[in-house]
C-alpha positions as CSV (number, residue, x, y, z in Angstrom):
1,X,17.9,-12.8,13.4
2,X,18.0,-12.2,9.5
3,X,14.4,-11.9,7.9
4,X,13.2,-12.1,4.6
5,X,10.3,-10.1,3.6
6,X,8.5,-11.4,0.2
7,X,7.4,-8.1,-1.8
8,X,6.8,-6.2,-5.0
9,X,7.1,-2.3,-5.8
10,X,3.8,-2.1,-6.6
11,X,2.1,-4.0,-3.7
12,X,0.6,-1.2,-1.3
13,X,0.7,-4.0,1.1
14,X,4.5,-4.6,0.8
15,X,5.1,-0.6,0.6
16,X,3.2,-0.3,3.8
17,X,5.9,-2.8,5.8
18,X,8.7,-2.0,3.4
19,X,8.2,1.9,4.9
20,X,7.9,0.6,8.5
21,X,11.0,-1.2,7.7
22,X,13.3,2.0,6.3
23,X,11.3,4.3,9.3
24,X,12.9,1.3,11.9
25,X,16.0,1.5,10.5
26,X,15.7,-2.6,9.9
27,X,17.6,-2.9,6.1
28,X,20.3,-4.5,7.4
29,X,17.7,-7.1,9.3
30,X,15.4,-7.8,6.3
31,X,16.2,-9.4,2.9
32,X,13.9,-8.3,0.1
33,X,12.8,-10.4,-1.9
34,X,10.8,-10.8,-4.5
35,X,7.9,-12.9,-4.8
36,X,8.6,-15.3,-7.2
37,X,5.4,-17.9,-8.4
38,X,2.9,-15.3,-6.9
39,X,-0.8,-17.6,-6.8
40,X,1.0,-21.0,-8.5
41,X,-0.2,-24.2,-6.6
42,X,3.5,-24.4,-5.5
43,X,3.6,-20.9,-3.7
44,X,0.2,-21.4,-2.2
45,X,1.3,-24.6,-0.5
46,X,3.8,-23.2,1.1
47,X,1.8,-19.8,1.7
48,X,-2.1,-20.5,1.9
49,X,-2.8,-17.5,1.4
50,X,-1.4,-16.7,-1.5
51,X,-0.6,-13.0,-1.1
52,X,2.5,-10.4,-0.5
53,X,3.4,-9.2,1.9
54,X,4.9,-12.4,3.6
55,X,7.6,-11.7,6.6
56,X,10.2,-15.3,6.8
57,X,11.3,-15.2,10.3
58,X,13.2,-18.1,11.6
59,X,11.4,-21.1,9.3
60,X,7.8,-18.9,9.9
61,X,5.9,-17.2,7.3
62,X,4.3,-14.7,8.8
63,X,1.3,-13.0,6.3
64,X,-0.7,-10.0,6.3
65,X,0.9,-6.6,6.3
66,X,-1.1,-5.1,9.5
67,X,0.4,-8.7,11.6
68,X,3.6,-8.1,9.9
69,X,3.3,-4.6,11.5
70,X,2.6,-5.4,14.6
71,X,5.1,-8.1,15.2
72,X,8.3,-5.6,13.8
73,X,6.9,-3.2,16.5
74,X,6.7,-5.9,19.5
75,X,10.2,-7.4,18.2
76,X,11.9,-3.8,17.7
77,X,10.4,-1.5,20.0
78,X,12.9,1.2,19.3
79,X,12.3,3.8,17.4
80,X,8.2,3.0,17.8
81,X,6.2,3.6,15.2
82,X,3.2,3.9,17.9
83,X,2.3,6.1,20.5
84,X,3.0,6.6,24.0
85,X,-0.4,6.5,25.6
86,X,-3.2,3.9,24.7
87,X,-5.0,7.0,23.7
88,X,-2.4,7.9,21.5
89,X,-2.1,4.0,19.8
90,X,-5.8,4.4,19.0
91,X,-5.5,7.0,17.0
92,X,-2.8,5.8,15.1
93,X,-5.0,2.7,14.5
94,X,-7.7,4.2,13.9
95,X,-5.8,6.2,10.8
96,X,-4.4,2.6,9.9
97,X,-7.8,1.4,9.5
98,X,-8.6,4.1,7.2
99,X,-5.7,3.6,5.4
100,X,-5.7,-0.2,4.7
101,X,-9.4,-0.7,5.2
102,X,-11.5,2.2,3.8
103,X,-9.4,3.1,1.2
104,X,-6.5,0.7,-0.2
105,X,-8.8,-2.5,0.3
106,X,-11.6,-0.8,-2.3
107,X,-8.9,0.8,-4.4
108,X,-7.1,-2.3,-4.7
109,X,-10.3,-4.1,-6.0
110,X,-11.2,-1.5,-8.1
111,X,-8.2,-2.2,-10.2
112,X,-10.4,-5.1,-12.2
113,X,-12.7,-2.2,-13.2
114,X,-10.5,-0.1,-15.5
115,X,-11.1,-2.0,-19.1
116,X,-14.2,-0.3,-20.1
117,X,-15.0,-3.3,-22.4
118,X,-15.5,-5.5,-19.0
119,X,-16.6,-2.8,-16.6
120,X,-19.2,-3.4,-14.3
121,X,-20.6,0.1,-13.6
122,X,-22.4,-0.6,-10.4
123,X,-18.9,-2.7,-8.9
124,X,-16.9,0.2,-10.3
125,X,-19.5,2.8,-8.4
126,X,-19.7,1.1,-4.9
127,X,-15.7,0.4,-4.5
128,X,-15.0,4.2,-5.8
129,X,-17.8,5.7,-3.3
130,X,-16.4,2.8,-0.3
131,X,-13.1,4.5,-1.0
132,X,-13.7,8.5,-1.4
133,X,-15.6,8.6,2.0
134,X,-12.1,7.2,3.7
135,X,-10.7,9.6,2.0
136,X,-13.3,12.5,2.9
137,X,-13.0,11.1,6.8
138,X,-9.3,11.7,6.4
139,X,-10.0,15.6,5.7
140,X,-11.2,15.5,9.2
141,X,-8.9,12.9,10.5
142,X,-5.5,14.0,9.5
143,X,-2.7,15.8,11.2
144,X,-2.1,19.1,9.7
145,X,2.0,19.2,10.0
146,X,2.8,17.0,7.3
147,X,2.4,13.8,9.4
148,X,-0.8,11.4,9.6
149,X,-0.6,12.4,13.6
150,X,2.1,12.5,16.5
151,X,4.0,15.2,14.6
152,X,6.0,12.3,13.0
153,X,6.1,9.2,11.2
154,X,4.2,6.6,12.5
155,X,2.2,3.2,11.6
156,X,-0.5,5.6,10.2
157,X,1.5,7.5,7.7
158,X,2.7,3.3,6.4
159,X,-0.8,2.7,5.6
160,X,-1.9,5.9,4.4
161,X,0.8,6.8,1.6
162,X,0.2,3.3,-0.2
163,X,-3.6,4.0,0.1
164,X,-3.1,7.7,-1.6
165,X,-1.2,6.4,-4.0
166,X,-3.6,3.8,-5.2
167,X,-6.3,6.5,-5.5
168,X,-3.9,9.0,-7.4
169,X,-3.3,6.1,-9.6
170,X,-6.5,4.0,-9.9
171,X,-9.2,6.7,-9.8
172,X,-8.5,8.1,-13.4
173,X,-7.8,4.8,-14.9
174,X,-11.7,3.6,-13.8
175,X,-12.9,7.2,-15.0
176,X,-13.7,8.7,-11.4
177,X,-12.3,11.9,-10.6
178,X,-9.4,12.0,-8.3
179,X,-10.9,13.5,-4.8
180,X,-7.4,14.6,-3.3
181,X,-7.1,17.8,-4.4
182,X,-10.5,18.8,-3.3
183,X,-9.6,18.1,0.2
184,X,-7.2,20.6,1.4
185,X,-5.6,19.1,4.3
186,X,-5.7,16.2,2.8
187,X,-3.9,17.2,0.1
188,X,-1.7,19.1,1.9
189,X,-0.9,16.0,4.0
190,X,-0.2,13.8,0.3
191,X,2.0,16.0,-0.6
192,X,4.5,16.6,2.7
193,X,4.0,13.1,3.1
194,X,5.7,12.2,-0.2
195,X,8.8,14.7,0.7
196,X,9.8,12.7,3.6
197,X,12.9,11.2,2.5
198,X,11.1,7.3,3.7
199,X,7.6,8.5,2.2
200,X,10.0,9.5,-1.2
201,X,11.8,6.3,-1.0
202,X,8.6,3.9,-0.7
203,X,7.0,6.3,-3.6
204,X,10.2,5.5,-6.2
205,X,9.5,2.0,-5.5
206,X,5.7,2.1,-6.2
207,X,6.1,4.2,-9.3
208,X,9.2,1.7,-10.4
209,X,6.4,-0.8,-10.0
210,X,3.8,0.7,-12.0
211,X,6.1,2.0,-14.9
212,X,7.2,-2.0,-14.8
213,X,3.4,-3.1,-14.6
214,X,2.6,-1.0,-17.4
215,X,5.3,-1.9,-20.0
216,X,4.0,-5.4,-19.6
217,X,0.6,-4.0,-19.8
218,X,1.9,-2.9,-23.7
219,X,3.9,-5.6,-24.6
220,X,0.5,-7.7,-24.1
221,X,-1.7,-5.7,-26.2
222,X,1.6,-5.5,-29.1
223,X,1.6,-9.1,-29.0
224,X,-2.5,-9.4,-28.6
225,X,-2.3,-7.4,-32.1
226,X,0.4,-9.2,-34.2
227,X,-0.4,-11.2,-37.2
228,X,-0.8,-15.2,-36.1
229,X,2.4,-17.1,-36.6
230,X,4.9,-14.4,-36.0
């Protein structure tokens, strides 16, 4: 059955499916595409929710990156992205949770806070704090052979490489220092993880993003700055 997956480079939400997606071996199963009309009254009729990721499947739209996860494992078991024990699938969650909740959900909002001119101090304070104690319990949660845990890639690893990214890239922009190289196995982890020819491939696509995001972060302030009538 041929899928489309609605995305963007720069979405940790799609990057976390999109590397599920390449660790599976699914390319030749999912169409990417891009989400045209993201939040206009005609995309949120047809998606409510109004965000990416958004997995097509047979005339379904199926939303939320950690569903969409769980439905490619239960519809393509092989190769598994999980465990092989309960005990083992609740430590990969567990990491997922850290990953997507504790640290790209407050990154992601922190995002609003990096114009100084509109800066809320206190917002800015609470979502960097939320998100460098995930990243502190990582230090103590994370394999030390390159992978999140397992000795390979798993579900974990998906969540945890958009998260890093977003705090390598947000942090200095909201003028908080960058807590990854203080952590040493947590650094250590950023940095193998990022090697791994999928972790390499989802990390061209989110800098592709960003480098795209912030030419037409320029172009606006060019045109913000031009004379009127020209």
């Amino acid at each position: 059955m041929t899928m489309k997956l609605l995305t963007g480079d720069l979405s940790p939400y799609s990057a976390r499916v999109r590397m599920q997606i390449y660790a599976k071996g699914l390319e030749s199963e999912v169409e990417m595409a891009p989400a045209d009309g993201l939040r206009t009254p005609a995309f949120i009729a047809r998606y409510p929710l109004g965000r990416i990721p958004i997995l097509e499947v047979g005339g379904e739209a199926i939303p939320e990156s950690a569903v969409i996860a769980q439905y490619l494992e239960e519809a393509y078991p092989k190769p598994s992205l999980l465990g092989g024990t309960p005990l083992e699938n609740a430590r990969i969650r567990a990491l997922e949770h850290v990953g997507d909740i504790h640290i790209m959900n407050p990154m992601y909002s922190a995002n609003a806070q990096g114009r100084r001119s509109t800066r809320n101090n206190g917002t800015r304070d609470l979502l960097a704090g939320l998100a460098i104690r995930g990243v502190e319990a990582l230090e103590r949660l994370v394999g030390a052979d390159g992978f999140a845990c397992l000795g390979r890639l798993t579900l974990a690893d998906c969540a945890l490489l958009p998260g890093l990214f977003l705090v390598q890239t947000i942090m200095p922009t909201i003028d908080v220092p960058d807590p990854i190289p203080g952590l040493p196995k947590v650094n250590a982890y950023w940095q193998a993880i990022q090697r791994h020819p999928i972790g390499a491939r989802v990390m061209v696509e989110l800098n592709r993003g960003l480098a795209a995001r912030r030419a037409l972060l320029r172009e606006a302030a060019l045109q913000a700055k031009a004379p009127p009538g020209r």
